[in-house]
PASEBA-1860 file (N, C-alpha, C; in nm, 3 decimals):
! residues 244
1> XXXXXXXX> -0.981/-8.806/-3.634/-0.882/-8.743/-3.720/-0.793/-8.848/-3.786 ~ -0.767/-8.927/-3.715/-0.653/-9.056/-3.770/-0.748/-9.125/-3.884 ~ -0.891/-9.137/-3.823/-0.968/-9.199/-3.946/-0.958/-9.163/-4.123 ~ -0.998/-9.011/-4.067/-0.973/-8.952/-4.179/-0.895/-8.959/-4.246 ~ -0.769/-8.966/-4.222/-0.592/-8.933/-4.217/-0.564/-9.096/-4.284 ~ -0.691/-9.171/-4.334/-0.669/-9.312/-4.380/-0.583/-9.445/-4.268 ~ -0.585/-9.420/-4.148/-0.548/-9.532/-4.046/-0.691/-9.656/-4.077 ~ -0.616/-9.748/-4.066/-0.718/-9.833/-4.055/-0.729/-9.898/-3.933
9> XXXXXXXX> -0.634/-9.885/-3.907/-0.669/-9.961/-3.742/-0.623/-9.849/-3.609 ~ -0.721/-9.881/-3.495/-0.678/-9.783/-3.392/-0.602/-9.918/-3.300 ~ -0.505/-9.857/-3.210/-0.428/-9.937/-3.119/-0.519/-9.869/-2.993 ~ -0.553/-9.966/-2.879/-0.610/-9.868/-2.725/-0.605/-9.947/-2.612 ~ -0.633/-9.935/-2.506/-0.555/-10.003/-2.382/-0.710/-9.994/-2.316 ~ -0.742/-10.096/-2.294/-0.902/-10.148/-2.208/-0.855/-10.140/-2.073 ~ -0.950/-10.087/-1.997/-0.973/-10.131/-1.834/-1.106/-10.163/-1.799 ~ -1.162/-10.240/-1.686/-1.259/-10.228/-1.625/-1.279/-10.142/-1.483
17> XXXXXXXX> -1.367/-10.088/-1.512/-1.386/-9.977/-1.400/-1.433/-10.042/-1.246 ~ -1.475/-9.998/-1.157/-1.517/-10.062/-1.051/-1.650/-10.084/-1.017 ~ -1.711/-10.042/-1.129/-1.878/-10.126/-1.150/-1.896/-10.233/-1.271 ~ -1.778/-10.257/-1.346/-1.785/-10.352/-1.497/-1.811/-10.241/-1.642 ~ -1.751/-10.145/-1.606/-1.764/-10.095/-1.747/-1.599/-10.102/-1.808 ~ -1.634/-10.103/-1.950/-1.490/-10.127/-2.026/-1.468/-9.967/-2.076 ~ -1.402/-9.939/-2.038/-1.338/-9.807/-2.083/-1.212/-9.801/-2.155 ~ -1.158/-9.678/-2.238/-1.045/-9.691/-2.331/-0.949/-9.544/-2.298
25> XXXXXXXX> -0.856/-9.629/-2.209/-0.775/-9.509/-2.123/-0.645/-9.613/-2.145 ~ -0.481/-9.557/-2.172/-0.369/-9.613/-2.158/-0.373/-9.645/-1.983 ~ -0.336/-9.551/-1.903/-0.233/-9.567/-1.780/-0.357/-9.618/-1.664 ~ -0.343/-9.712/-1.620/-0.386/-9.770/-1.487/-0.462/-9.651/-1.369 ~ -0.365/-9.499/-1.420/-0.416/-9.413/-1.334/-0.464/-9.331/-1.382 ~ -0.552/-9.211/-1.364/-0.592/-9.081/-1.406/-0.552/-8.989/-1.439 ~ -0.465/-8.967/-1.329/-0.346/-8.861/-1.295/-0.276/-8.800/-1.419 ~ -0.218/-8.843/-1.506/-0.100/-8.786/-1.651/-0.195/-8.723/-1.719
33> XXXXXXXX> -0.350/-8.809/-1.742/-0.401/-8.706/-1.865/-0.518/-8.574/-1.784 ~ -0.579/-8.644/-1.702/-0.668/-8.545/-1.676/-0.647/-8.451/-1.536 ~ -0.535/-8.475/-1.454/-0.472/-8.373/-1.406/-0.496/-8.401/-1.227 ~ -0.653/-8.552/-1.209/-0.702/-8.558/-1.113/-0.612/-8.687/-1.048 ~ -0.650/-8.724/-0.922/-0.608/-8.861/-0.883/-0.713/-8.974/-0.886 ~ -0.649/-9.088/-0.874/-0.730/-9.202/-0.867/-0.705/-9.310/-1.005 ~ -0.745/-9.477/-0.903/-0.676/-9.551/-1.009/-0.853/-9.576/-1.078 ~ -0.829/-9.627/-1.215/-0.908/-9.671/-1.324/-0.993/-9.795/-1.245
41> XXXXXXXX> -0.927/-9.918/-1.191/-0.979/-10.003/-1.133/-1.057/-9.962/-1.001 ~ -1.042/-9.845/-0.930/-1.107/-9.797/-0.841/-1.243/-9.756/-0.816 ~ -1.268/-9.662/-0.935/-1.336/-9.573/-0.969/-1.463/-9.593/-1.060 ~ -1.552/-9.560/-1.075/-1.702/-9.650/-1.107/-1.709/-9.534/-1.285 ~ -1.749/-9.546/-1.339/-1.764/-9.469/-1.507/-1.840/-9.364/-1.460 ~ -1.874/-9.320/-1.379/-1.948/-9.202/-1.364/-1.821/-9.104/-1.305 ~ -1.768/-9.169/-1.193/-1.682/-9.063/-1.186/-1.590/-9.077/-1.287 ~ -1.503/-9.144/-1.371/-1.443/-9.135/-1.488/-1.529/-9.050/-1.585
49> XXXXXXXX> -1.669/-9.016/-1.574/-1.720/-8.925/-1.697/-1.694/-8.826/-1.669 ~ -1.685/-8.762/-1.539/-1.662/-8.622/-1.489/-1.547/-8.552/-1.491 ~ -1.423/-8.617/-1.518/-1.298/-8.582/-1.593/-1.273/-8.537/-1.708 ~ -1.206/-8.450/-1.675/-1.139/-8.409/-1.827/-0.996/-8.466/-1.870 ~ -1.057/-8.556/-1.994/-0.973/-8.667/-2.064/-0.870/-8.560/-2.145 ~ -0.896/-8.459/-2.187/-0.840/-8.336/-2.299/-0.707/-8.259/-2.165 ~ -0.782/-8.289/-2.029/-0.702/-8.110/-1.944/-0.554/-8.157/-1.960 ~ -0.473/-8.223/-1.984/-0.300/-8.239/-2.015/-0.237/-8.228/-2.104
57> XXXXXXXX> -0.308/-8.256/-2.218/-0.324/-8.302/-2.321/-0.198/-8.166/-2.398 ~ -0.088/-8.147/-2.452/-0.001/-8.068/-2.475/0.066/-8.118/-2.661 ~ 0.122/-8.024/-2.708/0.189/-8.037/-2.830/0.310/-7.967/-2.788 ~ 0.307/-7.869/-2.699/0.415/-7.781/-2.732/0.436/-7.784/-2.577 ~ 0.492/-7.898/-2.509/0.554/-7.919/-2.371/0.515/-7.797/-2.308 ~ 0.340/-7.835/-2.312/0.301/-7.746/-2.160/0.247/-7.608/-2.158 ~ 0.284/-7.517/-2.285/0.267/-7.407/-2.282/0.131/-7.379/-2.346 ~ 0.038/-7.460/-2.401/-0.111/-7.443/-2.465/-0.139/-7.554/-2.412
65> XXXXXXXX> -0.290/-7.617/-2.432/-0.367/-7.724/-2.385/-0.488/-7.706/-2.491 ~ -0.465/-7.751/-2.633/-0.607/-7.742/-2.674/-0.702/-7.788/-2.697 ~ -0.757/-7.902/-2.560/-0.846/-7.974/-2.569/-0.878/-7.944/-2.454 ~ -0.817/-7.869/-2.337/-0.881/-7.850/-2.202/-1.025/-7.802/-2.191 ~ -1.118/-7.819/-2.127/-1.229/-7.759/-2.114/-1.293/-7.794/-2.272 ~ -1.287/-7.861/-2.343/-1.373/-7.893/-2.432/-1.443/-8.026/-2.461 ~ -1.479/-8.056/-2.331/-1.600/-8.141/-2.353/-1.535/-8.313/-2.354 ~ -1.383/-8.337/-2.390/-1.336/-8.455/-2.403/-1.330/-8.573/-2.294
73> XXXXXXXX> -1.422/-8.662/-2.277/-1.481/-8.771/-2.250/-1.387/-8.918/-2.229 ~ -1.357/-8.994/-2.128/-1.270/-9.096/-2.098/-1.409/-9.193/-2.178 ~ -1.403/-9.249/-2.269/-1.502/-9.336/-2.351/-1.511/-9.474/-2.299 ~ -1.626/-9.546/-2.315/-1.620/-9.683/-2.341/-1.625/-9.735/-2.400 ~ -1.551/-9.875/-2.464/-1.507/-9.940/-2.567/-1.626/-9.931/-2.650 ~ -1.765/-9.971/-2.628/-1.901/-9.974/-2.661/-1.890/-9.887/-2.733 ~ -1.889/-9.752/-2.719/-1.910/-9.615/-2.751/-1.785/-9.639/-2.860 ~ -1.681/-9.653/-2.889/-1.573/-9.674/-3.018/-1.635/-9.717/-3.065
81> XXXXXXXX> -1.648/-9.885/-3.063/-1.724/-9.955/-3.143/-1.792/-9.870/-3.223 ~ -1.915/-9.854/-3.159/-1.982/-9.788/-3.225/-1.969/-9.690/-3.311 ~ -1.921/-9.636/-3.286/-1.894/-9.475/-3.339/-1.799/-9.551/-3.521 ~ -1.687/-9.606/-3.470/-1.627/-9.651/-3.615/-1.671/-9.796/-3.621 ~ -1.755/-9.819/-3.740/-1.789/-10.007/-3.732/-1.684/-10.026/-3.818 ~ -1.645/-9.949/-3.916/-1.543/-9.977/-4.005/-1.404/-9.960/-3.995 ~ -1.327/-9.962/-3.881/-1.231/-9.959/-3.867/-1.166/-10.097/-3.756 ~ -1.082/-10.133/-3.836/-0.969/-10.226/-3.740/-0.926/-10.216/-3.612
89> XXXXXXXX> -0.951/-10.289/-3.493/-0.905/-10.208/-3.350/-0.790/-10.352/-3.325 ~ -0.669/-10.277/-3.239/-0.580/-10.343/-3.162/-0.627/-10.311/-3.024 ~ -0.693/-10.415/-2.947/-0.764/-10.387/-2.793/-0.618/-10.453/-2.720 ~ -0.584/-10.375/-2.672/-0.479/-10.396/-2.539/-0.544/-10.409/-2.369 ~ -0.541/-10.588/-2.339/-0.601/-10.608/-2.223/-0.520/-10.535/-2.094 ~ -0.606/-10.438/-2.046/-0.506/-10.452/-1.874/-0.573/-10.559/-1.774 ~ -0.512/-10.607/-1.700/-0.604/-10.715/-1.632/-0.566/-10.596/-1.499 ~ -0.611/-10.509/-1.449/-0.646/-10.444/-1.326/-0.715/-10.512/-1.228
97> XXXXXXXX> -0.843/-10.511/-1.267/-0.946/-10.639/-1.225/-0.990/-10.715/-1.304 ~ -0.988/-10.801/-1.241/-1.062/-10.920/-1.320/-1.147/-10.959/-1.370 ~ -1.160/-11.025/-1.466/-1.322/-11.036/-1.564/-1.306/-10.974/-1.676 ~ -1.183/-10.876/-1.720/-1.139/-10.774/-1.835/-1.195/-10.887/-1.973 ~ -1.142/-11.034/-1.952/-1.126/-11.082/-2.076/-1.269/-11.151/-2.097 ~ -1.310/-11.153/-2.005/-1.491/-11.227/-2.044/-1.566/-11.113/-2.054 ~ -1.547/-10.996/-2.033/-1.652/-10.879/-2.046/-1.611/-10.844/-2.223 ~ -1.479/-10.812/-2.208/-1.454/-10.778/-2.366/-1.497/-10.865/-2.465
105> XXXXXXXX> -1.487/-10.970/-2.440/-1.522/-11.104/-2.518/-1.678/-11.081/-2.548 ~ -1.741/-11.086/-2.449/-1.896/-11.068/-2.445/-1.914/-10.973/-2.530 ~ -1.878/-10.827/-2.507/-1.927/-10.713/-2.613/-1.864/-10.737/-2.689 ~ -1.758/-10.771/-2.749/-1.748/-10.828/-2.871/-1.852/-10.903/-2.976 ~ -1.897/-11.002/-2.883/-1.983/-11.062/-2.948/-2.141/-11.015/-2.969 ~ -2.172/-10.927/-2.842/-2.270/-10.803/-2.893/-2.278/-10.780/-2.984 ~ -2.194/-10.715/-3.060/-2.148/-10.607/-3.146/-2.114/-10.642/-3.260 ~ -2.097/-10.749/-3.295/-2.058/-10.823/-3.407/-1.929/-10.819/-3.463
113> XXXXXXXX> -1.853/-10.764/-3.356/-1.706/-10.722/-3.354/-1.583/-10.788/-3.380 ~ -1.642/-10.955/-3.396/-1.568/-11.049/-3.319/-1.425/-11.069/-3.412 ~ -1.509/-11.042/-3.590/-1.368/-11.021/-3.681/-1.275/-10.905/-3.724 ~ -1.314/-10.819/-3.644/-1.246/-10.694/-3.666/-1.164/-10.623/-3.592 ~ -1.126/-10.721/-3.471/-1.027/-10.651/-3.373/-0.893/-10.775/-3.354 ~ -0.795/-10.706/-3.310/-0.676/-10.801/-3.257/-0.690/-10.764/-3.119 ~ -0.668/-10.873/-3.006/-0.641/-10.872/-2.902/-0.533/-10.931/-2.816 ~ -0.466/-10.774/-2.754/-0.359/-10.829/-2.744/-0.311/-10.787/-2.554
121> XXXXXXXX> -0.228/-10.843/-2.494/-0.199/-10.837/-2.369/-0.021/-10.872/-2.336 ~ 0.054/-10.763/-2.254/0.155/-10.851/-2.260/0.155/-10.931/-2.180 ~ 0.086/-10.982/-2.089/0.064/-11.056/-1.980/0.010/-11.252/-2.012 ~ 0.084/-11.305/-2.016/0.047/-11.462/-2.093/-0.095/-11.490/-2.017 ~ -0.094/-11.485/-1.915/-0.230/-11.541/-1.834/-0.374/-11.464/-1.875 ~ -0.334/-11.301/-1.900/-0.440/-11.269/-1.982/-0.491/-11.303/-2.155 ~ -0.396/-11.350/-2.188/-0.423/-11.356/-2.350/-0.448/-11.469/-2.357 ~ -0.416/-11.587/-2.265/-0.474/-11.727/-2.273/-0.587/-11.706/-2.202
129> XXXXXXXX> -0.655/-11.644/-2.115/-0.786/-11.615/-2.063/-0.913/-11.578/-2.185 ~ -0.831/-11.477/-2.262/-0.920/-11.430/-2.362/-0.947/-11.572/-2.470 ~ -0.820/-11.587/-2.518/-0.823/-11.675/-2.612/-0.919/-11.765/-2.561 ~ -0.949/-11.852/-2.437/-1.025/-11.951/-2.422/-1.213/-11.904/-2.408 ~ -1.204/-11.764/-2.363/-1.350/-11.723/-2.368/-1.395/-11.692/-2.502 ~ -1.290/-11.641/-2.630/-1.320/-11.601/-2.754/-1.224/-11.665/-2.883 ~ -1.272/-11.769/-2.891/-1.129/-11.882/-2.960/-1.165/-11.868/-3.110 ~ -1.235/-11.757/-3.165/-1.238/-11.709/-3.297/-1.156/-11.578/-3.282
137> XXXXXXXX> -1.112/-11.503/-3.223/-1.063/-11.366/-3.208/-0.919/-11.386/-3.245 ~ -0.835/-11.320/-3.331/-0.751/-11.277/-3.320/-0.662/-11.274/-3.228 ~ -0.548/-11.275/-3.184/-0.461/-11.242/-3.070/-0.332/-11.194/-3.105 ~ -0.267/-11.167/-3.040/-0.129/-11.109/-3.066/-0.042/-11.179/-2.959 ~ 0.098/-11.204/-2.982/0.159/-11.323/-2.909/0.152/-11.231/-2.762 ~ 0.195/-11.286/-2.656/0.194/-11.266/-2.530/0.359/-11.226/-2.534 ~ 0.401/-11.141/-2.404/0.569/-11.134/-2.397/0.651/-11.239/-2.390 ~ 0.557/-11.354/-2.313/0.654/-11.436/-2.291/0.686/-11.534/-2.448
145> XXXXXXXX> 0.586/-11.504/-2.512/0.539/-11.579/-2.646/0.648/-11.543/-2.751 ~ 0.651/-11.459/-2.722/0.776/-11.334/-2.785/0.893/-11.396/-2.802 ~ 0.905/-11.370/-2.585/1.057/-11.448/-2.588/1.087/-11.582/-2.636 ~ 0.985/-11.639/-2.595/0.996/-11.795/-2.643/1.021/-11.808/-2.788 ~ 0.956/-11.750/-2.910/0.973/-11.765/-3.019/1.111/-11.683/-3.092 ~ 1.186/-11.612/-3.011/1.301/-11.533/-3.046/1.431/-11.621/-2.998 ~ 1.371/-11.699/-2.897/1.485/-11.756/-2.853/1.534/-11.910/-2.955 ~ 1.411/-11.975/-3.001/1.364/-12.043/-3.035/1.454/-12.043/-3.195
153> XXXXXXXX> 1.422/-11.936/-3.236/1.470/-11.911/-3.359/1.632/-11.826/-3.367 ~ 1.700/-11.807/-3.243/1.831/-11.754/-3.206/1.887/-11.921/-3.223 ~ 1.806/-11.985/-3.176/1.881/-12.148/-3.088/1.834/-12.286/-3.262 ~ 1.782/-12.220/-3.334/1.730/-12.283/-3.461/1.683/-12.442/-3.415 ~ 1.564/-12.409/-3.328/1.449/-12.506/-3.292/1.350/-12.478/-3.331 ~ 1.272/-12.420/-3.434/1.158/-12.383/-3.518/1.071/-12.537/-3.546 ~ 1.175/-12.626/-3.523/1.096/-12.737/-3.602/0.998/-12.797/-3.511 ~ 0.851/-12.805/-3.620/0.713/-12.839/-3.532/0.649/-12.706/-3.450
161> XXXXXXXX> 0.728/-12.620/-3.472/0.682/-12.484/-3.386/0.524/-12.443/-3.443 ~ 0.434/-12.415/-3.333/0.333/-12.374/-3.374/0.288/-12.269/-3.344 ~ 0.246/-12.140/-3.400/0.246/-12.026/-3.306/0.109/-11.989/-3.258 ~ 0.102/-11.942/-3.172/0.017/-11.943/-3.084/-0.090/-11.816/-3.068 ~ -0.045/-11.706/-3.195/-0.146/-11.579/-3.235/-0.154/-11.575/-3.397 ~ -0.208/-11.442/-3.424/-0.186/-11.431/-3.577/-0.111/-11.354/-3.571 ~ -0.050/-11.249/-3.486/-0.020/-11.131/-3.508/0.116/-11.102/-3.423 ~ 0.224/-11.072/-3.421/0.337/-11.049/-3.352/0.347/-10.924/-3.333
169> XXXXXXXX> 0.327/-10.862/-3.254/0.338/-10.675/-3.208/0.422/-10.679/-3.128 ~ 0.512/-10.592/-3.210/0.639/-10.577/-3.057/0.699/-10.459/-3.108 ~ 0.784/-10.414/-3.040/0.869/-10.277/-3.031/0.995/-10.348/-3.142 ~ 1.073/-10.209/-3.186/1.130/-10.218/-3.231/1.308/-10.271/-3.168 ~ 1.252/-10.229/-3.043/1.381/-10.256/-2.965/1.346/-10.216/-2.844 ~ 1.383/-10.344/-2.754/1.363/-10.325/-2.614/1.472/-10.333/-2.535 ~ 1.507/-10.179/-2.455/1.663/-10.111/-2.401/1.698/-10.077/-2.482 ~ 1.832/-10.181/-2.510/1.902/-10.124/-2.617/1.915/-10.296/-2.688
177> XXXXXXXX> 1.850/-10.359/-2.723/1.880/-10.509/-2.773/1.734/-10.472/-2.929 ~ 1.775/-10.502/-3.035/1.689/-10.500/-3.077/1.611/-10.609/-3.121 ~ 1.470/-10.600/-3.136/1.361/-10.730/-3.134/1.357/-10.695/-3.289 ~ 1.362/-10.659/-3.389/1.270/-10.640/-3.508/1.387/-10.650/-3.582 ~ 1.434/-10.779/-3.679/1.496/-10.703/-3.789/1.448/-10.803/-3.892 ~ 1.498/-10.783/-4.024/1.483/-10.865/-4.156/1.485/-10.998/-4.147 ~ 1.547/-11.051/-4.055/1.581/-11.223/-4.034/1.445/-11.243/-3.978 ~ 1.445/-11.164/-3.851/1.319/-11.236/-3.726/1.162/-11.164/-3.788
185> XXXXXXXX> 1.144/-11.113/-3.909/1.083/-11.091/-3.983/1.038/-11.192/-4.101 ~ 1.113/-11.284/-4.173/1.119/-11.338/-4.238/1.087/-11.454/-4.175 ~ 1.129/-11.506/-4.048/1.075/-11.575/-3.957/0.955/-11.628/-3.949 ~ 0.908/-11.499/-3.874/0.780/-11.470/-3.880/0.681/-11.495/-3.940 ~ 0.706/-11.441/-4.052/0.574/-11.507/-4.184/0.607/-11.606/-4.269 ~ 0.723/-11.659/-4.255/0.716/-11.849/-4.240/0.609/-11.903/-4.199 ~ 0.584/-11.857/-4.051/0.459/-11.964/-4.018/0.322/-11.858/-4.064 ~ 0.288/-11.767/-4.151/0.211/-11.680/-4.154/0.096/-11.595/-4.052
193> XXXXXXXX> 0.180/-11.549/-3.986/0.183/-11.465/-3.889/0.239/-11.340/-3.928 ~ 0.173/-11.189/-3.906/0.165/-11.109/-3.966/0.309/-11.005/-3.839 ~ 0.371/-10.896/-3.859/0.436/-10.819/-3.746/0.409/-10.692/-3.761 ~ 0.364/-10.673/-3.634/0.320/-10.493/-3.676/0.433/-10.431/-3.531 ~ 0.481/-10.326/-3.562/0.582/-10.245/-3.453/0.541/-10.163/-3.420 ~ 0.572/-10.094/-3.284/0.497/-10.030/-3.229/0.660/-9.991/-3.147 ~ 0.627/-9.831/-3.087/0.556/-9.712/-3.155/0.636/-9.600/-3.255 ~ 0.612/-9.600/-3.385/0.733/-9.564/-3.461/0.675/-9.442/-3.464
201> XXXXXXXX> 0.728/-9.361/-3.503/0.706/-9.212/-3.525/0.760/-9.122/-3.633 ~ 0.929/-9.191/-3.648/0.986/-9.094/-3.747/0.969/-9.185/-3.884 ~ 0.954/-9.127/-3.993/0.943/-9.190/-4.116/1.012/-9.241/-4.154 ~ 1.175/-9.199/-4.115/1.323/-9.259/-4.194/1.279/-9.416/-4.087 ~ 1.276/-9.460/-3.998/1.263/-9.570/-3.935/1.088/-9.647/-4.001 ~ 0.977/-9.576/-4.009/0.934/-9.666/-4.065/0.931/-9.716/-4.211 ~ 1.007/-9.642/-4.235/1.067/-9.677/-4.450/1.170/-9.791/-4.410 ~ 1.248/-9.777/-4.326/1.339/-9.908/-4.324/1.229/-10.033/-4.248
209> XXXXXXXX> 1.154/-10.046/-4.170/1.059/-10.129/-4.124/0.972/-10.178/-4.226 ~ 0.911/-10.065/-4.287/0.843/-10.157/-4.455/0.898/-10.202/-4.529 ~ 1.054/-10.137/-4.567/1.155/-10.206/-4.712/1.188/-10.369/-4.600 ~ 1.196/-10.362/-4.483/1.225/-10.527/-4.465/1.090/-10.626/-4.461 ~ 0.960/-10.552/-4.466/0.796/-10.625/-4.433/0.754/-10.619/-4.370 ~ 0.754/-10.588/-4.291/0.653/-10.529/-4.198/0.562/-10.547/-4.227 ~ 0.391/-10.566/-4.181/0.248/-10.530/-4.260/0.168/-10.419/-4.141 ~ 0.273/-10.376/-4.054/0.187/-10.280/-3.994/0.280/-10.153/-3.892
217> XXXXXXXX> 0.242/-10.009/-3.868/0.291/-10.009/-3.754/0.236/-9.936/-3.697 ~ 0.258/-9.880/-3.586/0.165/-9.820/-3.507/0.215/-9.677/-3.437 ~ 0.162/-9.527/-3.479/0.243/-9.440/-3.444/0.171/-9.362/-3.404 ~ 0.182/-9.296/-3.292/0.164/-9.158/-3.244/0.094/-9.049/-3.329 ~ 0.189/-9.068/-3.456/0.121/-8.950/-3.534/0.096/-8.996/-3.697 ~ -0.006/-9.036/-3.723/-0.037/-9.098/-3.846/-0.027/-8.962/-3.980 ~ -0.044/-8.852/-3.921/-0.046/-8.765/-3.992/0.123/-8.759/-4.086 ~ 0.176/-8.735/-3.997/0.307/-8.758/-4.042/0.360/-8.955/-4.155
225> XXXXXXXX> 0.312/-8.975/-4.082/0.351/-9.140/-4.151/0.294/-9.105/-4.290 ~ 0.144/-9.052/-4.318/0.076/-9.092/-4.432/0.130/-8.947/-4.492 ~ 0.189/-8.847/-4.475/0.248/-8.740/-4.553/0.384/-8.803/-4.635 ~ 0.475/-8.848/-4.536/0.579/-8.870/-4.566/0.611/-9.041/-4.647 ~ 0.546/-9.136/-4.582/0.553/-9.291/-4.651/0.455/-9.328/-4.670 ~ 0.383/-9.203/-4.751/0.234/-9.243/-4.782/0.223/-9.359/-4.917 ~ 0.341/-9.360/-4.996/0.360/-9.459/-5.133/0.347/-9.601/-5.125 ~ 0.420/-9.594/-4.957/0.384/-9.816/-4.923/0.286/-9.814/-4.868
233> XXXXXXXX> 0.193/-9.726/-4.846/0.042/-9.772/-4.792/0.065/-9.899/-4.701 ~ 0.085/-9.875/-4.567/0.108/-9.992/-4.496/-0.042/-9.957/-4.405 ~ -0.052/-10.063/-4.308/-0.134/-10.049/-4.214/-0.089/-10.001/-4.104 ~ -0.134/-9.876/-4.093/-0.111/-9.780/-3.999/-0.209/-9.769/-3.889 ~ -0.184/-9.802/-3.767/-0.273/-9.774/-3.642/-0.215/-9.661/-3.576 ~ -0.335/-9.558/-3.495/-0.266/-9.510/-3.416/-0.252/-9.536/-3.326 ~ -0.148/-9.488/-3.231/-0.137/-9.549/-3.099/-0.179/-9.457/-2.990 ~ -0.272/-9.503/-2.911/-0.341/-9.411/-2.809/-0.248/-9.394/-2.721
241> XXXX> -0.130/-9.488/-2.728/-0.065/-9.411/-2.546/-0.064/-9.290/-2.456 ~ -0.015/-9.222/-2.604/0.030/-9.024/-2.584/-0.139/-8.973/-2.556 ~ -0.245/-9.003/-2.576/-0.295/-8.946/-2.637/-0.468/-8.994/-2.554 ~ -0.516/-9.100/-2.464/-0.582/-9.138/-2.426/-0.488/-9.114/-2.307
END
């Protein structure tokens, strides 16, 4: 539906299961979407097929479910791939177990995937893992990469700075401190490095996020973004959190 709806890129959160399959589920556990117990890293893709990915799944806090009982499938990355060759993916590493970043890497390179995804982790040890198994791929800075380059540019030590992804994904504000504005934007694509925000939803916030540059963001409900700030045609991903 988001395809349709003109998203070009999907945002999704990788795990490896407990036989080596890559699957595309947000939460570490089962439990929020499909109603059962058990963690992701536990559990082998067969019993992850036997779930219903749809049974939680709500618009109207609880009172309908209209994906329960219809057939909806916890997928493997393989199976995306496939399904869209033409669309942009933001792969979000969980490192649960280990091996996440040499398996993804590998089907990547299966697949011929290798220029069409960003890969991103907030975890530094995973995104330097990936980076060294797939040193053509894309990346997105790490948290600590974040902090380092915010602080960096609070303290005006930029000089010789080299950054260390293409892509800066971060929230718009983390607590109550905000990470995203026009300065640390402008920043940014100094060293040409692109910022996409994540997870916006209301339109009055992503119209002020594009009038400062932005080149991406990532929302919940694309339907809404491309109704309402459909004129700046930005790059819109959706974001699986709610929703995987």
């Amino acid at each position: 539906m988001a395809r349709d709806l003109g998203a070009r890129y999907f945002e999704m959160d990788i795990h490896l299961t407990a036989d080596g399959q890559l699957v595309v589920i947000h939460d570490n556990s089962v439990a929020r979407t499909t109603g059962r117990r058990g963690r992701v890293e536990n559990m082998t893709f067969e019993d992850l097929r036997k779930l219903d990915a749809g049974f939680k799944f709500s618009t109207d806090y609880g009172r309908t479910f209209p994906f329960r009982d219809q057939g909806v499938q916890i997928p493997t990355l393989d199976e995306v791939l496939t399904l869209f060759p033409d669309v942009g993916m933001t792969l979000e590493l969980k490192r649960t177990r280990e091996g996440v970043e040499e398996a993804v890497a590998g089907l990547l390179a299966r697949r011929g995937a290798l220029s069409r995804v960003i890969v991103a982790s907030h975890e530094h040890d995973t995104v330097s893992r990936f980076r060294r198994a797939a040193p053509t791929v894309a990346t997105s800075f790490s948290k600590d990469e974040v902090r380092e380059f915010l602080i960096r540019l609070r303290d005006d030590d930029l000089s010789g700075y080299e950054p260390p992804g293409a892509f800066f994904q971060v929230p718009e504000y983390k607590g109550l401190r905000r990470v995203v504005s026009k300065p640390v934007i402008d920043a940014v694509h100094a060293f040409g490095v692109e910022v996409h925000v994540w997870t916006v939803n209301e339109p009055v916030h992503m119209r002020r996020l594009l009038d400062w540059g932005v080149d991406g963001i990532m929302t919940d409900d694309p339907a809404r973004a491309f109704a309402d700030v459909v004129a700046f045609e930005p790059v819109v991903a959706v974001d699986s959190s709610h929703a995987s």
